[in-house]
N, C-alpha and C positions, 0 to 999 in steps of 0.2 A: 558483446551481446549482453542485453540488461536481463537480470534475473529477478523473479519475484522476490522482495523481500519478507513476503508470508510463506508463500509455502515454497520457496524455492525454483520455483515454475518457470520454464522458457517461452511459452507458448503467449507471448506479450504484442500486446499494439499499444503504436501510440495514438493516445487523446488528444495530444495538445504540445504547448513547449513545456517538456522536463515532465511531463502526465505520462501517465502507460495505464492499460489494463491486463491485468492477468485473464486469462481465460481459462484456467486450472484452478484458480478458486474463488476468482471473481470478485476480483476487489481491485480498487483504482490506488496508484500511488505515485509519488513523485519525492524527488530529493531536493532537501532546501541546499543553502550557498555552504552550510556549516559541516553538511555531507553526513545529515541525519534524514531517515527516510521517515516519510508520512504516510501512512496505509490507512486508505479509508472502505468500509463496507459500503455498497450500494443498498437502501432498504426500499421495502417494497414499493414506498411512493417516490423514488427517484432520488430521493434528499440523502446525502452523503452522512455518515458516522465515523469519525476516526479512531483509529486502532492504537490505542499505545504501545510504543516501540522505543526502540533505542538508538544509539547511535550506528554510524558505519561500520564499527568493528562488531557488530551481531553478526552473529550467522544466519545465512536464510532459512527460513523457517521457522525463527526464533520470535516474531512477534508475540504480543502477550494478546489475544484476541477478545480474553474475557472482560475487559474494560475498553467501554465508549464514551466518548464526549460525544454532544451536541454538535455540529458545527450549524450555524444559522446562514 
C-alpha cells in the first residue's frame, strides 16, 4: 500500500501512472525512476508547487514543506 510521503497518510488515490493524491493533507505526488519522491502542493488556482524533499530513505512525514519551486 503507498503511503504519503508528507504526512505519512494512507488515505491515497491515484491520479495518474506513478501520481497519487493524499487526501490527509492534500498534496499530489509521485516517484521518479531514482526512487526520490516529488510532493507537490495544489494552490488555489489549480497550478501545482513542489515541495522539497529527499530521497527514499526519508521517513514519511519528513518533507521540508516550507520551500516551493514554481513548477510552470
Amino acid at each position: 500500500m503507498v503511503q504519503c510521503p508528507n504526512c505519512g497518510g494512507r488515505s491515497i488515490g491515484k491520479i495518474g501512472c506513478n501520481q497519487y493524491y493524499c487526501w490527509e493533507c492534500c498534496v499530489e505526488f509521485s516517484r521518479s525512476r531514482n526512487g526520490e519522491w516529488h510532493v507537490y502542493t495544489v494552490l488555489d488556482d489549480g497550478s501545482l508547487s513542489r515541495v522539497i524533499t529527499g530521497s527514499c530513505d526519508q521517513a514519511p512525514g519528513s518533507a521540508t514543506t516550507a520551500q516551493h519551486l514554481a513548477i510552470p
